[in-house]
C-alpha positions in Angstrom: -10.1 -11.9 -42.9 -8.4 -10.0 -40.1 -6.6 -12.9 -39.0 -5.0 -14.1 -42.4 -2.6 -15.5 -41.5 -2.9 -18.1 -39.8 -5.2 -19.5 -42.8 -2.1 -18.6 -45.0 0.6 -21.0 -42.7 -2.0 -24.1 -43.3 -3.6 -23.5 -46.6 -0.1 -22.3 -48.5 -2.2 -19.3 -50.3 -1.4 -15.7 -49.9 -4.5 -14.6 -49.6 -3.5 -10.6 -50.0 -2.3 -11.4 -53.2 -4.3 -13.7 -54.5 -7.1 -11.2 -53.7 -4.8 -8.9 -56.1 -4.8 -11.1 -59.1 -8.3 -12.6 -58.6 -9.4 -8.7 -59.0 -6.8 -8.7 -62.2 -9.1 -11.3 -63.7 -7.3 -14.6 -62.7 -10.3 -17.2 -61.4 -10.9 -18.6 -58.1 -10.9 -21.9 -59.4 -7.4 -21.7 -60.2 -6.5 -21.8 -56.6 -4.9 -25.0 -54.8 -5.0 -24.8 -50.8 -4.2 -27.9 -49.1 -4.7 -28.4 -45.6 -1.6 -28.6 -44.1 -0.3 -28.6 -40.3 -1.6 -26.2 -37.4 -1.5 -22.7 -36.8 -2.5 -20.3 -33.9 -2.2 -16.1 -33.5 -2.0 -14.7 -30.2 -2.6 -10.6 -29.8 -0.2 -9.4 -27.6 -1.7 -6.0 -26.4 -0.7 -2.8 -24.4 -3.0 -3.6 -21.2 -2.9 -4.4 -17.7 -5.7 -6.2 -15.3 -7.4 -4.0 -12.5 -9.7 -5.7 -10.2 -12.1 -3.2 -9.1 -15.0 -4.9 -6.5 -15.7 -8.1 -7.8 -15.1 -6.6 -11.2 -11.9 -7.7 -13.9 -11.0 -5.3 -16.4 -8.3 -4.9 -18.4 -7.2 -1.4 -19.6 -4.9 0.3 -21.8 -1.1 1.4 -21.1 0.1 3.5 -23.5 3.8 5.0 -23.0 7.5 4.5 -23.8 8.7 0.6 -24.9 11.8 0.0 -23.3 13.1 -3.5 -24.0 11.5 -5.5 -26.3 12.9 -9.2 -27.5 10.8 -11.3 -30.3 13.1 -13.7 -31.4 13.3 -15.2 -35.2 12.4 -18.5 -35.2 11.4 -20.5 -38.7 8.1 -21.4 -37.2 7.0 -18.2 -36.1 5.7 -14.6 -37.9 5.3 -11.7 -36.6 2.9 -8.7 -37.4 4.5 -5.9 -34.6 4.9 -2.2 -34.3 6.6 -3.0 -30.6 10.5 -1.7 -30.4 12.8 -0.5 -28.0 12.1 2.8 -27.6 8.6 3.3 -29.5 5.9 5.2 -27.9 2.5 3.3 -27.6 0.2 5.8 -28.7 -3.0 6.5 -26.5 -4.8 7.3 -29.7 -5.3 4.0 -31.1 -6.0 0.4 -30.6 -3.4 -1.3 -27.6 -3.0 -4.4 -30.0 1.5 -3.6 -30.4 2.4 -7.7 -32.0 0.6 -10.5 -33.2 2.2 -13.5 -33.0 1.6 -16.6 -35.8 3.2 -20.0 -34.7 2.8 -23.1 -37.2 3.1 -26.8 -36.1 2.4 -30.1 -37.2 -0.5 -30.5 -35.3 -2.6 -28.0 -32.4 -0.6 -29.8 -29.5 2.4 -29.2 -31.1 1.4 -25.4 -31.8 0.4 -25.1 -28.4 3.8 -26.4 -26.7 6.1 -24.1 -29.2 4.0 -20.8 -28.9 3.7 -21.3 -25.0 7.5 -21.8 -25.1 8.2 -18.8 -27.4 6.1 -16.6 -25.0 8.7 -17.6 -22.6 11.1 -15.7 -23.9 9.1 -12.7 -25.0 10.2 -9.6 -23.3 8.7 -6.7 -23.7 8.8 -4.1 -20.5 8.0 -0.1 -19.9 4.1 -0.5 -20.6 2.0 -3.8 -19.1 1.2 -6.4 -21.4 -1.4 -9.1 -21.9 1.9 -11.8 -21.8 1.0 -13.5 -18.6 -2.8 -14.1 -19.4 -1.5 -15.0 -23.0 0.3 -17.8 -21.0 -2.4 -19.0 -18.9 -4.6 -19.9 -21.4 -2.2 -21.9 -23.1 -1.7 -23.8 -20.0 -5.7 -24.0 -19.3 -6.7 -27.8 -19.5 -10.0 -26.9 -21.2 -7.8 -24.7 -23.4 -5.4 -27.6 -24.5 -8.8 -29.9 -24.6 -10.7 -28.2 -27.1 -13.5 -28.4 -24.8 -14.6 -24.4 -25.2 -17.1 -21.8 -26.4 -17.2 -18.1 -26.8 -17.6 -17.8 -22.6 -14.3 -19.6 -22.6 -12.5 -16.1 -21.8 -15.0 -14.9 -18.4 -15.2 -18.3 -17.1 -11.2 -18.7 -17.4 -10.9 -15.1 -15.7 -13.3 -16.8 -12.7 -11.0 -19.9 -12.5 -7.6 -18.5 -12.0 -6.3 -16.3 -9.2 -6.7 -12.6 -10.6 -4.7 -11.2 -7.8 -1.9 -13.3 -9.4 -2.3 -12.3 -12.5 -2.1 -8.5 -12.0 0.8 -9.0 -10.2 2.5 -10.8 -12.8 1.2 -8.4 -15.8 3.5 -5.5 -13.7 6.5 -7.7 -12.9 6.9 -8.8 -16.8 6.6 -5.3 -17.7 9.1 -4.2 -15.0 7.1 -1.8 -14.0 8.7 -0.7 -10.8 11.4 0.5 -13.1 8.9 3.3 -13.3 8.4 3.6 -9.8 8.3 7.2 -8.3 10.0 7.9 -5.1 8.9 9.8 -2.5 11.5 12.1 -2.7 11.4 13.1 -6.4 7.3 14.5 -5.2 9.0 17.0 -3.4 9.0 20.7 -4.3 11.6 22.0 -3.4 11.9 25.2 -0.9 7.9 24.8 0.1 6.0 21.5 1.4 4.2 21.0 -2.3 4.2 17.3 -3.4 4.0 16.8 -7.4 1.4 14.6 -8.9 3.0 13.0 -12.6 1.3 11.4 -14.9 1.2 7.1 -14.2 0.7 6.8 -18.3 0.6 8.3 -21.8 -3.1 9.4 -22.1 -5.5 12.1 -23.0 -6.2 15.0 -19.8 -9.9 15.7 -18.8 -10.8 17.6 -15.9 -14.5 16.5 -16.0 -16.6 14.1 -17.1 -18.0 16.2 -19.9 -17.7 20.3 -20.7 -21.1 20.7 -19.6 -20.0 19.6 -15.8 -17.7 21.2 -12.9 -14.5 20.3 -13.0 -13.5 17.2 -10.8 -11.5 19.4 -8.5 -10.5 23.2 -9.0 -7.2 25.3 -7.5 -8.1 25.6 -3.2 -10.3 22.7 -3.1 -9.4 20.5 -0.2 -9.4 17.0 -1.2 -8.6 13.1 0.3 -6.6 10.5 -1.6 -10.1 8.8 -3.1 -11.2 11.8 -4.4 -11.4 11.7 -8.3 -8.4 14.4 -9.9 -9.5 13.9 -13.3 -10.2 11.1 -16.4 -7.1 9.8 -18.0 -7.9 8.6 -21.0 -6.5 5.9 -23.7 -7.6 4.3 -26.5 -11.2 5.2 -26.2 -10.9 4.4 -22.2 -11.7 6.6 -20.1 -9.8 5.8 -16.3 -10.5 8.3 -12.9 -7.3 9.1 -10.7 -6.8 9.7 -7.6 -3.7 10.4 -5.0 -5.1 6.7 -3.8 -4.0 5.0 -7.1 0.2 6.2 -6.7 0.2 4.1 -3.2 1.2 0.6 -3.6 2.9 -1.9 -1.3 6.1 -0.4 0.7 5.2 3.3 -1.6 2.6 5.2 0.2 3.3 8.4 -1.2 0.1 10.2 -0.4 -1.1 9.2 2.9 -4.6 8.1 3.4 -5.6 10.0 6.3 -4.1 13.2 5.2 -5.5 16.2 3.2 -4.5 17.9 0.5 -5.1 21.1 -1.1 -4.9 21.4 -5.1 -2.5 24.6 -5.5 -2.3 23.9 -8.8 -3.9 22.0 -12.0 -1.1 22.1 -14.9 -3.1 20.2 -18.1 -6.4 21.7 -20.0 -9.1 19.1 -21.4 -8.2 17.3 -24.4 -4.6 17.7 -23.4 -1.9 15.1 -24.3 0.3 13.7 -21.3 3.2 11.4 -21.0 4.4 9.2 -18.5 5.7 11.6 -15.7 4.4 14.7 -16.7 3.5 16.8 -14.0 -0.5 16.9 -13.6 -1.4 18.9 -10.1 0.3 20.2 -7.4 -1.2 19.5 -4.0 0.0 20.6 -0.7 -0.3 18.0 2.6 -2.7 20.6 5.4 -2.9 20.0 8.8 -6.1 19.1 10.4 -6.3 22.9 12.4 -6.0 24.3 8.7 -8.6 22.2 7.2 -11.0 23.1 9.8 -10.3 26.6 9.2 
């Protein structure tokens, strides 16, 4: 049972162990679970929510932890590999804690693991925190009154928008934040291009087909630069993806000419590492 735990907090059995001696010889009949109180797990993983179209994903973001707080309480376990200053690896799975709470009863559980959340911190890659929060929230949650569509139909109630935004600000994200300035090159009119997340380099789609862009190609902001990929995920960028609210660091109707393409497929990056070089071209040269 992956999720052994929380059968452990009600039923009094270590199951691992059992498991142990029951191979040893000792019977199953010997055992004594009682039924005892509530418990729930929550999964906190290394993701953020993208909405793209009408579309709601939520992908992978590997990279540096750099605060993380999971208080000790009596009436909470936890299962984590998250720490201040541990690298979320883009090789593996994003789950980084799970989080056990036991209560007398499911409201109970509900109210103290909703009130633990709240003082969860855990910021330098996006976590799943804020939807986490939601559900317990969610009426039909606290009801009982769900299925396995619970999740969709949840994502179709609730303002995504909202929740994207809140997945960054919890993760403190604009800590990360690249200025303008730091793209520049200096002595020529280059403009870097750094890595947005730990994650595997591709420069195409497969080694069968071209390259997403090559050294003199002229390119716009929602032209694809390459596939970033983490944890089996596979994510295009473009210049497009850098520009947020009050940040546009690559215009969108400017050009840009790849001078130079610094990663080779299969290649690991980290946060900030320098991907491209692109130059900003005037309209006369483009024509030309």
């Amino acid at each position: 049972q992956v999720e052994h735990p929380v059968t452990e907090l009600v039923s009094k059995v270590d199951i691992v162990s059992t498991q142990f001696r029951i191979a040893e010889g000792e019977a199953i009949a010997d055992l004594k679970p009682v039924s005892e109180g509530y418990a729930i797990e929550v999964r906190v993983n290394a993701e953020k929510a993208v909405q793209k179209g009408d579309k709601m994903e939520f992908v992978p973001t590997p990279g540096l932890i750099r605060e993380c707080v999971l208080p000790e309480e009596d009436h909470i376990q936890l299962i984590t590999m998250a720490a201040a200053g541990k690298q979320v690896s883009p090789f593996y799975d994003s789950l980084i804690v799970q989080i056990i709470c036991y209560g007398k009863d499911r409201n109970d559980t509900i109210a103290k693991l909703r009130e633990y959340l709240e003082r969860v911190r855990i910021t330098g890659v996006c976590t799943n925190i804020p939807l986490l929060k939601r559900v317990l929230d969610d009426k039909v949650f606290v009801d009982g009154v769900y299925d396995t569509t619970y999740l969709p139909h949840f994502l179709e109630r609730i303002d995504f928008s909202e929740l994207v935004k809140d997945i960054e600000d919890s993760a403190d994200m604009h800590a990360n934040a690249v200025d303008a300035d730091t793209l520049k090159i200096e002595g020529s009119d280059e403009l870097k291009v750094l890595s947005p997340s730990t994650s595997i380099f591709y420069g195409s789609s497969s080694p069968s087909e071209p390259a997403f862009v090559k050294e003199g190609d002229i390119i716009g902001v929602d032209q694809t630069l390459c596939l970033m990929e983490a944890m089996k995920m596979f994510t295009p960028l473009s210049l497009k993806q850098f520009n947020r609210s009050g940040a546009v660091l690559y215009p969108a109707d400017q050009k840009f000419k790849v001078t130079r393409i610094m990663n080779s497929d299969g290649q690991q990056v980290n946060q900030g590492d320098l991907l491209f070089v692109v130059k900003p071209i005037k309209s006369a040269e483009n024509a030309a």
